[in-house]
KELUM-829152 format. One record per residue: residue in one letter; x, y, z of N, C-alpha, C in turn. Coordinates in steps of 0.05 Angstrom, whole numbers, plus 32768, in hexadecimal, padded with zeros to 4 digits. Example, Ala and Ser with C-alpha at 12.3 -4.5 7.8 and 13.67 -1.06 7.14 Angstrom:
BEGIN
a81087F8E809C80F67FA6809C81087FBE809C
s81017FD3808E81117FEB808F81028001809D
***
This chain:
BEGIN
x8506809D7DEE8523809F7DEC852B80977DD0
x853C809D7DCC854080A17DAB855780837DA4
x854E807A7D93855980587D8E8574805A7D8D
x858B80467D9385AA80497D9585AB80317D81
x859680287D6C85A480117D6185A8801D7D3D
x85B980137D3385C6801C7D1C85BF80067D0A
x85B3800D7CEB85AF7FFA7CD585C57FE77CD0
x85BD7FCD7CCA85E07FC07CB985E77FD07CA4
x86007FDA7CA386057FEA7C88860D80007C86
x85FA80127C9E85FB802B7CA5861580367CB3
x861C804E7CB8862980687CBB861D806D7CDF
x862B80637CF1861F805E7D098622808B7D07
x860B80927D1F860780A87D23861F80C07D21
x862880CF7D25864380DB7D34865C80D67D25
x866680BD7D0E867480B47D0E867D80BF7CEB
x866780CD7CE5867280E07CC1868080F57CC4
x868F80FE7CA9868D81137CB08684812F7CC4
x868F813D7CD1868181527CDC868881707CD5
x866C817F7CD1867781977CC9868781A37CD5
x868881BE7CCA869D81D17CDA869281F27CE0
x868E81FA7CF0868482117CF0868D82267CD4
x86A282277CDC86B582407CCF86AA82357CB4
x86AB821B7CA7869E82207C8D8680821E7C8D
x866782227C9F865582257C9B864D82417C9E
x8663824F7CA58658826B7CB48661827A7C90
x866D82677C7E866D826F7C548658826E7C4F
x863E82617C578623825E7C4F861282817C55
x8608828A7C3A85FD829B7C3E85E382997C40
x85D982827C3A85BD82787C4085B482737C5C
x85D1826B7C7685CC82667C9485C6827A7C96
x85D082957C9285D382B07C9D85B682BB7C91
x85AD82B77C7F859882CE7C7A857D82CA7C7C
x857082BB7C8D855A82BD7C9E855D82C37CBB
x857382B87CC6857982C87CE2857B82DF7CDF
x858882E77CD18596830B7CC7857F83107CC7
x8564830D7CBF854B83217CAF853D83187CCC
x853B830D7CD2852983037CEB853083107CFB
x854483137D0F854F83257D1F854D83427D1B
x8567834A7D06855883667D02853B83767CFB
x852B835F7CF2850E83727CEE850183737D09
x8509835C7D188500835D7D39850F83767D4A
x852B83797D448537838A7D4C852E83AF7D4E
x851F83AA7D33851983C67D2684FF83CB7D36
x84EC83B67D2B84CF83B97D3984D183B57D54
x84E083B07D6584DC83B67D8584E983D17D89
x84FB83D27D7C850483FA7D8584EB840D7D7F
x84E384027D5F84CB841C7D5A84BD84197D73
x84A483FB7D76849484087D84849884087DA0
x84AE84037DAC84B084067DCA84B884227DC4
x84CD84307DC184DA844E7DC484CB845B7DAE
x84B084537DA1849684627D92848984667DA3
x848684567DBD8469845D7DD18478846C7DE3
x848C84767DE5849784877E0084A8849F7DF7
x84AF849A7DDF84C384B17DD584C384CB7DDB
x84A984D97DE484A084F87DD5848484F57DE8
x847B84EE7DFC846684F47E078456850D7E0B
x846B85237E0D8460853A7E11845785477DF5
x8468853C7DDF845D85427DBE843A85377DBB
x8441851B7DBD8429850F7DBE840D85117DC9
x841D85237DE48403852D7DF583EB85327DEA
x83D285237DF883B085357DE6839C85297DFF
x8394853C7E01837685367E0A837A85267E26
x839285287E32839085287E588378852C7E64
x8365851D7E668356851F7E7F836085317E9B
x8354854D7EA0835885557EB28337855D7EC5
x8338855B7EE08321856D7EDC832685837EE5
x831585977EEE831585BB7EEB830685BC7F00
x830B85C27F1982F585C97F2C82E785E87F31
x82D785F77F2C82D686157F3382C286197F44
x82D286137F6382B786127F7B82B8862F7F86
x82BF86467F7182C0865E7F7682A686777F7A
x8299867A7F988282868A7F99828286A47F9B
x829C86AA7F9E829F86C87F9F829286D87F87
x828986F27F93827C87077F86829A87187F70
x828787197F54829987277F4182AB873E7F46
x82C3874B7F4482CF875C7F4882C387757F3B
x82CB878D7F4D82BE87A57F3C82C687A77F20
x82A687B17F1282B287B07EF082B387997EE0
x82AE877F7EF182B387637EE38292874F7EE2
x828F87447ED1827287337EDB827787217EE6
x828A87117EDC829086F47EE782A686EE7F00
x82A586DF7F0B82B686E27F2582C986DC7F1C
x82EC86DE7F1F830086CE7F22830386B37F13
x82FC869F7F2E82F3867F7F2782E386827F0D
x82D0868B7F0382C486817EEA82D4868B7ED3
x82DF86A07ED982F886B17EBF830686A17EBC
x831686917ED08329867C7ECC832886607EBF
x8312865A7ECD8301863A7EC182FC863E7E9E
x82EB86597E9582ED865E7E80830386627E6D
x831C866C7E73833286727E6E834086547E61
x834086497E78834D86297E788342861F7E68
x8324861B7E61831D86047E51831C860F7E38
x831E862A7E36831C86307E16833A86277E03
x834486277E1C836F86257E118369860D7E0C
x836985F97E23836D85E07E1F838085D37E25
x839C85DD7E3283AF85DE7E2A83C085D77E0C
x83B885E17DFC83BF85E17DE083BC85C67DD5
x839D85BB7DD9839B859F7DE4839F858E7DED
x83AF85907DFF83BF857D7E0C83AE85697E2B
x839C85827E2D8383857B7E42836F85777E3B
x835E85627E4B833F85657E488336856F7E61
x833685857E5D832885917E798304858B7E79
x8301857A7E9582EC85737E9F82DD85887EB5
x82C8859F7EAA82BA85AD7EBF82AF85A17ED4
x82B585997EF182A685887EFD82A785A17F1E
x829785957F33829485907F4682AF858D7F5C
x82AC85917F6E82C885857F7D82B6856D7F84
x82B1855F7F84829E854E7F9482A385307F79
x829E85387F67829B85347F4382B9852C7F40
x82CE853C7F4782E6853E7F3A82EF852E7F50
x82F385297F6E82F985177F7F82EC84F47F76
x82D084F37F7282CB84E07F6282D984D37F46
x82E884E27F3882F884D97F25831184DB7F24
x831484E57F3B832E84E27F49833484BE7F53
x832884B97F68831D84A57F6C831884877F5A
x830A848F7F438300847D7F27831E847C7F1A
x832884887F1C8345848A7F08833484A07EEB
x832C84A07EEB832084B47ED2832C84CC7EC9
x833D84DA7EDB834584F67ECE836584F17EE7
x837E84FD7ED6838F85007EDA839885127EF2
x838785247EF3838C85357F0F8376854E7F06
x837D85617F1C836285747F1F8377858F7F2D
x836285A27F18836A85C47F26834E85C87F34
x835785CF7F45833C85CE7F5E834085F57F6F
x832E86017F5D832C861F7F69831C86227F7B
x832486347F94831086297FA582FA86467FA6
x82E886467FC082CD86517FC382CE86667FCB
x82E786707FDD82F3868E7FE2830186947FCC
x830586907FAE831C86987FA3831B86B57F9E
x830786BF7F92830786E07F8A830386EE7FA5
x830086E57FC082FA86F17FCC831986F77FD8
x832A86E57FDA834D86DD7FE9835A86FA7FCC
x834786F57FB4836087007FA5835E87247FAA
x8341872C7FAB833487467FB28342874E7FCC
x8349873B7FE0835487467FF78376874F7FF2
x837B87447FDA839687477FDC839187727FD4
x8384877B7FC6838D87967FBC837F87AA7FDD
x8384879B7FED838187A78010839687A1801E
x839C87AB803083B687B9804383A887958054
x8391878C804E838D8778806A83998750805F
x83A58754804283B38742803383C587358041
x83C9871A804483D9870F805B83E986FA804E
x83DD86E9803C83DE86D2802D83D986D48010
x83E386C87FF983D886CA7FE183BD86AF7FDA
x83AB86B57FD08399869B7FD383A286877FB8
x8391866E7FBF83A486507FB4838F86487F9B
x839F86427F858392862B7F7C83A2860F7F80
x838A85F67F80839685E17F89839C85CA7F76
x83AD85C37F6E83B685AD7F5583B5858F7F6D
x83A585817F5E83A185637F6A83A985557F51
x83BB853F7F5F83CB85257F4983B785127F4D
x83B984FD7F3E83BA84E07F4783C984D27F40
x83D384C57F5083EB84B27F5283DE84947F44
x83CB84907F4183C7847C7F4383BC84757F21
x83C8848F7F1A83BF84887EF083E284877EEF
x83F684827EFF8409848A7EF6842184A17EF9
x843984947EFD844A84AF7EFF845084CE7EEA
x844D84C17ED3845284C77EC1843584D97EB6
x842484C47EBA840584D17EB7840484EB7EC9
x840584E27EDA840384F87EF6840F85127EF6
x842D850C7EEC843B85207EE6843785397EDD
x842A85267EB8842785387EA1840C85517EAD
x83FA853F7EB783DD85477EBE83E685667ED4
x840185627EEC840A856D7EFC8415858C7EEC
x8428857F7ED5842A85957EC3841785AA7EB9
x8404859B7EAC83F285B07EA383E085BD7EAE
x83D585B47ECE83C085C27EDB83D285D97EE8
x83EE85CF7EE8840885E77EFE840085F97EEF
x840B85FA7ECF8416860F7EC183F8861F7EBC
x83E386107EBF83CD86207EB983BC86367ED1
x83CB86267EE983CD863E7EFF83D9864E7EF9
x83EC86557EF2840C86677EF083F3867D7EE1
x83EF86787EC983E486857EB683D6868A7EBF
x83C586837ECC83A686977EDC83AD86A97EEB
x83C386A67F0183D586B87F1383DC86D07F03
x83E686CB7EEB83F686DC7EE283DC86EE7ED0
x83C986EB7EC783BA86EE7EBD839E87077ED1
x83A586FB7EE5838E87047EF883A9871C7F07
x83C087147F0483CF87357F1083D887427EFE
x83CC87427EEA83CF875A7ED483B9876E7EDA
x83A8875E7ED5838087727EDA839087797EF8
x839487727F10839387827F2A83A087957F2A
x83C187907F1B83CF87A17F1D83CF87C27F0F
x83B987B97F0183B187D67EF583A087EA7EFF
x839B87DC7F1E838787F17F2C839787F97F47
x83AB87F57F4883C088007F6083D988057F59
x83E0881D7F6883FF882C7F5A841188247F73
x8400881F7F858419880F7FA2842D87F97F92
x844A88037F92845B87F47F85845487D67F94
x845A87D07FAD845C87BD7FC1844587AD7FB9
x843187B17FBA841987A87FAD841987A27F95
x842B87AE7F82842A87A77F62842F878A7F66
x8453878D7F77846387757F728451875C7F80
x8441875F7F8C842C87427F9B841E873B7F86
x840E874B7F7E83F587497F6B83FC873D7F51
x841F873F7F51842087357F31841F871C7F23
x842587147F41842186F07F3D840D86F07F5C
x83F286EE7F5783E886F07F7283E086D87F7D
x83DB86BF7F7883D586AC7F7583E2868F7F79
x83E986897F9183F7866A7F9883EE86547F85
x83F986467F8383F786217F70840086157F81
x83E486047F8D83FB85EB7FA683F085D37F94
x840385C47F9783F685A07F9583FC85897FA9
x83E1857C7FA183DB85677FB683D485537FAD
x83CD853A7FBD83CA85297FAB83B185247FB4
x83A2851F7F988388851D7F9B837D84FF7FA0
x838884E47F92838484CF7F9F839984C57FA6
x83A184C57FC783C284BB7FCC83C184997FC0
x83D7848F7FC983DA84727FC283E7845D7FDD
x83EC84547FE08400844A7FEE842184487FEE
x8432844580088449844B7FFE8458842D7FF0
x844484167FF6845284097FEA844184037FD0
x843C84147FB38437841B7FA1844B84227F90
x8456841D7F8A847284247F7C8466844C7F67
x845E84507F77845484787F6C8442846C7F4B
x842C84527F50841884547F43842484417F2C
x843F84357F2F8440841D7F19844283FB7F23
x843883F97F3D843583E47F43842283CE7F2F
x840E83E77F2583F983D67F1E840A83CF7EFA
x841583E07EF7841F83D17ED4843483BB7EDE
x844183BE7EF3845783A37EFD8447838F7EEF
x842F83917F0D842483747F14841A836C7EFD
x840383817EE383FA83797ED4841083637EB9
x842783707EBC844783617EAF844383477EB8
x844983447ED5844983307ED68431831C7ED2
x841E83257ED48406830C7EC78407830C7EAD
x8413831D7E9A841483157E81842A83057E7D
x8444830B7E87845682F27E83845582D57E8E
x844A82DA7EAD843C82B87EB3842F82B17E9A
x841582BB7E8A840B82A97E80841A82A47E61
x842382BE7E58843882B57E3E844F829F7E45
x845582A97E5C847482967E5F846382807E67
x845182757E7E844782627E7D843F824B7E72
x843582577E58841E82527E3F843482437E2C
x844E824E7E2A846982457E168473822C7E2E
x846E822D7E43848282177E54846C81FD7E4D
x844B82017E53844881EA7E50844381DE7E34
x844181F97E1F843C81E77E08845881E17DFA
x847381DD7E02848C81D47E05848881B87E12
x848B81B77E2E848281A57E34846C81917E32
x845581927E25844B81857E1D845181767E05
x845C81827DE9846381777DDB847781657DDD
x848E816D7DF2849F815A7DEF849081407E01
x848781497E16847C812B7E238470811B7E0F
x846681247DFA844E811C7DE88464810C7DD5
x847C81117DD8848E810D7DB9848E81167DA4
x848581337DA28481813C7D85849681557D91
x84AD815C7DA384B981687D9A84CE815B7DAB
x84EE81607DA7850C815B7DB5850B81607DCB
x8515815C7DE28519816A7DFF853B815E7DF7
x854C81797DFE856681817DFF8570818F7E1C
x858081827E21858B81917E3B85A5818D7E43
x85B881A17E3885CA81937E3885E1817F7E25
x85EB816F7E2E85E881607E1E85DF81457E19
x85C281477E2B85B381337E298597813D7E15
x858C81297E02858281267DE9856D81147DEB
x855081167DFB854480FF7DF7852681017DE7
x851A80F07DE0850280F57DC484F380DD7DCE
x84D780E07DD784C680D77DEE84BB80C87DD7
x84AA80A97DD2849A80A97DC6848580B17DC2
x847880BB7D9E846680C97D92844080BE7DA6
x843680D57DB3841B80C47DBD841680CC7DA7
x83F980BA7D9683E880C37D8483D880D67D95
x83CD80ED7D8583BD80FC7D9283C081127D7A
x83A381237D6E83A1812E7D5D83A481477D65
x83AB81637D5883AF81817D65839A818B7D74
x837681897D738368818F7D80837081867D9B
x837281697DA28374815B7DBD838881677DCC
x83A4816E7DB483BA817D7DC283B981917DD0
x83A281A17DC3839F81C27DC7838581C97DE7
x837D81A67DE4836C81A87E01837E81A27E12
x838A81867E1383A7818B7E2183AC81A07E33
x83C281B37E1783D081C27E2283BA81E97E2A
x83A381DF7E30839181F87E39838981E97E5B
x838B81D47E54837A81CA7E72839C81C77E81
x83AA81C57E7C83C681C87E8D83CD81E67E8C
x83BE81FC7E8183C482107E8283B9821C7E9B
x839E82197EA58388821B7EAB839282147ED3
x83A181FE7EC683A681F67EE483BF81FB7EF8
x83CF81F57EDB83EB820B7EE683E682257EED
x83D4823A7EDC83D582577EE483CD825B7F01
x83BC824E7F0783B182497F2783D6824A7F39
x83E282467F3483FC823A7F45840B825E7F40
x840F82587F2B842682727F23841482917F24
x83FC828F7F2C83F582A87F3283F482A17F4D
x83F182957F5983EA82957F768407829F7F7B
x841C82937F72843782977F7B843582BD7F77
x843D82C17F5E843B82E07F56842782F57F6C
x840F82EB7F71840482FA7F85841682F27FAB
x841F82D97FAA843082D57FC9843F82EA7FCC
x845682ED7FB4846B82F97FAB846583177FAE
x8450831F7FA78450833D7FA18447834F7FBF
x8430833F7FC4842283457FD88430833C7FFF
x843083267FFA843A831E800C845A831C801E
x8463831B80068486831E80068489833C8006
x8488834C7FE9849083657FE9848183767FF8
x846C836D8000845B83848010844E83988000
x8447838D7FE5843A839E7FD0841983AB7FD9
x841383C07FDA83FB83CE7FEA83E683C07FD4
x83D683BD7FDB83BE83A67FD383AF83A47FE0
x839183AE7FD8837483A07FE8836983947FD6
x834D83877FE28341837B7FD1834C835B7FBF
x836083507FD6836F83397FCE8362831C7FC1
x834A83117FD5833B830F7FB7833583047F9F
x832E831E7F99832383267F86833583307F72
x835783307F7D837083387F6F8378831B7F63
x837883107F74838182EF7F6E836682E37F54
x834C82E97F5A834082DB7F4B834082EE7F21
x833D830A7F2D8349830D7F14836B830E7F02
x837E830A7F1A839C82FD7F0F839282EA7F05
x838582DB7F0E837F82B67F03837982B77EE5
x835E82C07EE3834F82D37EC9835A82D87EBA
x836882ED7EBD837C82FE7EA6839B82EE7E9F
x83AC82DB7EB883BB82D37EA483B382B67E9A
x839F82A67E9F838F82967E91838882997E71
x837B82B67E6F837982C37E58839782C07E40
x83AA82D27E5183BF82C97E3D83C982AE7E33
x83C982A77E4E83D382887E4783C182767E30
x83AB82727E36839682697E2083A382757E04
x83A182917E0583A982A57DEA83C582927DDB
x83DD82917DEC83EF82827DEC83F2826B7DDD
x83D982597DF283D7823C7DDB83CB82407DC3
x83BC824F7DBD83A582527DA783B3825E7D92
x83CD826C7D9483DD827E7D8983F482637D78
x840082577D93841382477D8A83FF822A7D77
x83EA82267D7E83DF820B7D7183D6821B7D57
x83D282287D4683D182347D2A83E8823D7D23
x83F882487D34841182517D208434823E7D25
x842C82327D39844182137D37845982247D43
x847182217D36848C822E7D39848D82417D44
x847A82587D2A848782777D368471827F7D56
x845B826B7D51844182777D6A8457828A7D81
x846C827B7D878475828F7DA3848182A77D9E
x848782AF7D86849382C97D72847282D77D73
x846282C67D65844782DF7D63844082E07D77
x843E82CF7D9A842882D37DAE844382EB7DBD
x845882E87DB4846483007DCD846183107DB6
x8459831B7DA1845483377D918433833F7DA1
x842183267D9D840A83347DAE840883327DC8
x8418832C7DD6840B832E7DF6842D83437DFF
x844583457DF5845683547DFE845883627DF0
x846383697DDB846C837F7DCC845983967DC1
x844883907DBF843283A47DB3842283A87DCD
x842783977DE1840D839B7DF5841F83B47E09
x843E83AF7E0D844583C27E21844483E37E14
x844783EC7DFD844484027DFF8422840D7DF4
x840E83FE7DED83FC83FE7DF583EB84027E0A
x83FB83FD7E2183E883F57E3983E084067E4F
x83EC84207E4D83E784407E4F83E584347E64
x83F9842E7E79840184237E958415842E7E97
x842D84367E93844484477E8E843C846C7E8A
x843384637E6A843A847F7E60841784807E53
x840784907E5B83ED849C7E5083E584997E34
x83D0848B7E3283C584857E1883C684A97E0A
x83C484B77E1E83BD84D37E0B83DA84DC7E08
x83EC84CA7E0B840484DD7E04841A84CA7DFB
x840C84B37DF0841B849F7DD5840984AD7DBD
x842084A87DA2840D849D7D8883F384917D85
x83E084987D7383CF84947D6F83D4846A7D62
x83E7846D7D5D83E5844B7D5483E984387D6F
x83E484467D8383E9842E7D9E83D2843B7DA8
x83C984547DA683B284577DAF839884417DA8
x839B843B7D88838984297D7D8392840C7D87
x83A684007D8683AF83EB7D9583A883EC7DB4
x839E83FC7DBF839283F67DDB837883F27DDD
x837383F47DC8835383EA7DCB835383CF7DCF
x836583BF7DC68359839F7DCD837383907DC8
x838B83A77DD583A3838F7DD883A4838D7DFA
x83A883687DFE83A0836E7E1E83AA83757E30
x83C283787E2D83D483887E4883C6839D7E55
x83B383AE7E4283B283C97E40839383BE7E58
x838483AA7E49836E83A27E5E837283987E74
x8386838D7E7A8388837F7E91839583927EA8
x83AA83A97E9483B983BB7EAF839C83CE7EB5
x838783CE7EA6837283E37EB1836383D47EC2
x835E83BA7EC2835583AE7EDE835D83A97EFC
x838083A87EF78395839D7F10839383BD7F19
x838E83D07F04839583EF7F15837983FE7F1B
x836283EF7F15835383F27F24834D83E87F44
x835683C77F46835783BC7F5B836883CC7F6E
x838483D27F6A839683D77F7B839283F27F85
x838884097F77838A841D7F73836E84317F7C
x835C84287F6B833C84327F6F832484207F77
x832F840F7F8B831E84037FA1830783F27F8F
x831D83EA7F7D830983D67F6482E983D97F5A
x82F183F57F5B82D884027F4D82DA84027F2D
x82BB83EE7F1E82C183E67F0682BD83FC7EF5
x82B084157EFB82BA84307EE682D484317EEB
x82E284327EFB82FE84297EFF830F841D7EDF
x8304840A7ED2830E83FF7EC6830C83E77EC9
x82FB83E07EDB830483B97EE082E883AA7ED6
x82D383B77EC882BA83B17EBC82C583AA7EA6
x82D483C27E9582DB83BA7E7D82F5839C7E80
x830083A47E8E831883917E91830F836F7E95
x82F983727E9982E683537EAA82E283507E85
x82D083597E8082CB835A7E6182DB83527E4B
x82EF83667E498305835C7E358319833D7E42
x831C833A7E5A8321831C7E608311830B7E52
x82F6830A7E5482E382F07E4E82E582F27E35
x82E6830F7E2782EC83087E0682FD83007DFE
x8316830A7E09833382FB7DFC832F82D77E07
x832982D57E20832582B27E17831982A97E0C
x830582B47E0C82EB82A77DEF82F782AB7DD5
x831082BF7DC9831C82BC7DB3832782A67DAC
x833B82A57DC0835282927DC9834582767DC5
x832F826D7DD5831F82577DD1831782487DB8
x830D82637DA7830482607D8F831382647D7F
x832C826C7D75833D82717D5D834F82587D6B
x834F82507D7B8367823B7D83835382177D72
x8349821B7D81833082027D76832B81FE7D63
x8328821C7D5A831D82247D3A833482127D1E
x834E82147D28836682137D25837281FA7D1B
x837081ED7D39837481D37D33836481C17D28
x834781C67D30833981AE7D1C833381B67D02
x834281CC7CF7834381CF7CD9835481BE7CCD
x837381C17CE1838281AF7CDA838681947CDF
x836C818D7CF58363816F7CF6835C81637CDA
x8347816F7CD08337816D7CC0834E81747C9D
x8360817C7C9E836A81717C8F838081697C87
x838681597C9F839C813F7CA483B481527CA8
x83B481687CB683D9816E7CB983DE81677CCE
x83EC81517CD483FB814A7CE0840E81557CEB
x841A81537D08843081617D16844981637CFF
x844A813D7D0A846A81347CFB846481187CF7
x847B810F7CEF847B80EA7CF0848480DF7D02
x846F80D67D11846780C27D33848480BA7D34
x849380BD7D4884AC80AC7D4B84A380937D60
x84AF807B7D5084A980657D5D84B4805A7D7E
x84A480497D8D84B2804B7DA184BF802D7D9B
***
């Protein structure tokens, strides 16, 4: 608590002069580090949040799709190749003006990466196709035959969508493509008008989800929220620790109190405030998983093994947090929300598809961790925590970011052990 006794001589506290706003707000020196601080924050959160979402469909490249052509039908008169292979060929030479990576697979193949989260959705031609289309130029034509567009919900709405887009429109085009060649071998008007678009586009969903899945963004929620437990966490107790410690004010109000200074050097601090990290996160994830799972009824297996990597991953930040704030002092909670929020959310191709941001968040997802951690929670929730899934790598990039965190934090302070910087000057008790 901060001393109430006054020197002989002295100017008791409260009792000088006091400024005045209105003439400090004449100071052009108050104003011009807030002014520059703010607006450059101002600027750089518009670019790169409304940079990673702006123009998705511009940005579009290299969508993972796969291509199924389980087509056995015999070639049409005059043709070598059947239907299904004209088409498959067709598609992958386009590309959709790169916008796809069309994957030649298997139905068997393409359900498996359906499954893995690996490919965005699937055109799946089936094994009667030239045979359904051959029946159409016969009086015995009943039905037009299908190709089948499969989503997955579980890379995303937005993912799903785009992927939905391009396998549709690349049916359309085969339809329309395959009733040109028919229509040139029959003068039956009635028959022209079938044959010209001869070819149905249904979609389905190739890996459903649950309904209480919020349509495939549950998993970037939840992953949010373990990044803000351990950022917001990580700022509460290394706040609180300092002030318990006396090296910083606790204000509330208009109560003002200043704890006496413990001696204790920044390494000791920085174990401190990691081993109270360590043990709090245990509490506030357990809560976050009660909350999500339990309360909201959030669809979830593998519980777990959900809880032990929540623990993991916001551990990770939190550590990041202290190791962040014990080298950079003041601004640490300005730089740890630039790396664990601002750069990590449009990074984290949990929203909006790494293949359809900028190439400068594409490279920031290599090892900013939002982007690792929402590929593990959406493997768990999603693909039956299968680690091609994503949750091999995600296990991985955890143990590295705390082994950073460990080591640049440590690294840190006993530099500045070692040569005498001191917090502040010990206030006496």
């Amino acid at each position: 608590m901060t001393s109430d006794a006054t020197p002989p001589g002295a100017t008791p506290p409260g009792t000088g002069p006091q400024a005045r706003a209105t003439a400090l707000l004449r100071r052009p020196k108050l104003w011009l580090a807030p002014t520059i601080l703010t607006g450059l924050l101002a600027l750089l959160l518009s670019l790169l949040y409304m940079g990673g979402i702006v123009n998705p469909q511009g940005d579009l490249h290299d969508l993972p799709i796969a291509l199924v052509n389980a087509d056995t039908g015999k070639p049409l008169p005059g043709q070598q190749q059947n239907l299904g292979t004209q088409i498959s060929a067709a598609i992958t030479a386009d590309s959709a003006g790169g916008k796809a990576e069309w994957r030649t697979l298997t139905r068997a193949q393409a359900q498996d990466e359906l499954d893995s989260g690996k490919v965005y959705g699937a055109l799946v031609i089936p094994s009667d196709f030239t045979d359904s289309v051959a029946a159409l130029t016969t009086a015995k034509a009943t039905e037009r035959p299908v190709i089948t567009v499969l989503t997955n919900p579980g890379k995303g709405s937005l993912g799903s969508s785009l992927a939905s887009q391009i396998t549709t429109a690349a049916g359309h085009q085969a339809s329309q493509t395959i009733g040109k060649q028919l229509t040139t071998a029959t003068a039956d008007s009635r028959t022209k008008l079938l044959l010209a678009d001869p070819v149905a586009v249904t979609t389905q969903v190739g890996h459903p989800l649950g309904n209480h899945s919020g349509l495939g963004l549950t998993a970037f929620y939840y992953t949010l929220l373990l990044v803000l437990a351990g950022f917001m966490g990580g700022n509460v107790i290394s706040n609180g620790v300092d002030t318990a410690l006396g090296y910083a004010d606790n204000e509330i109000g208009p109560w003002h109190t200043r704890l006496p200074t413990v001696p204790i050097n920044r390494t000791q601090t920085l174990l401190l405030k990691m081993a109270m990290t360590a043990g709090i996160t245990l509490i506030s994830v357990s809560l976050v998983l009660l909350a999500c799972v339990s309360i909201l009824d959030m669809d979830a297996t593998h519980i777990p093994l959900l809880w032990i990597y929540s623990y993991c991953a916001s551990l990770a930040v939190g550590l990041g947090v202290q190791a962040i704030n014990a080298a950079f002092g003041g601004i640490g909670q300005l730089v740890s929300m630039f790396v664990f929020i601002v750069l990590g959310l449009p990074s984290s191709g949990a929203t909006v598809p790494l293949q359809a941001v900028p190439g400068f968040y594409d490279f920031l997802s290599h090892f900013e961790p939002m982007r690792q951690l929402s590929d593990g929670v959406r493997a768990i929730l999603y693909f039956d925590a299968r680690g091609d899934a994503g949750l091999t790598r995600a296990w991985i990039m955890i143990a590295i970011g705390a082994a950073i965190a460990l080591l640049f934090g440590f690294a840190m302070t006993a530099y500045y052990d070692r040569k005498g910087h001191k917090r502040l000057t010990p206030q006496p008790a």
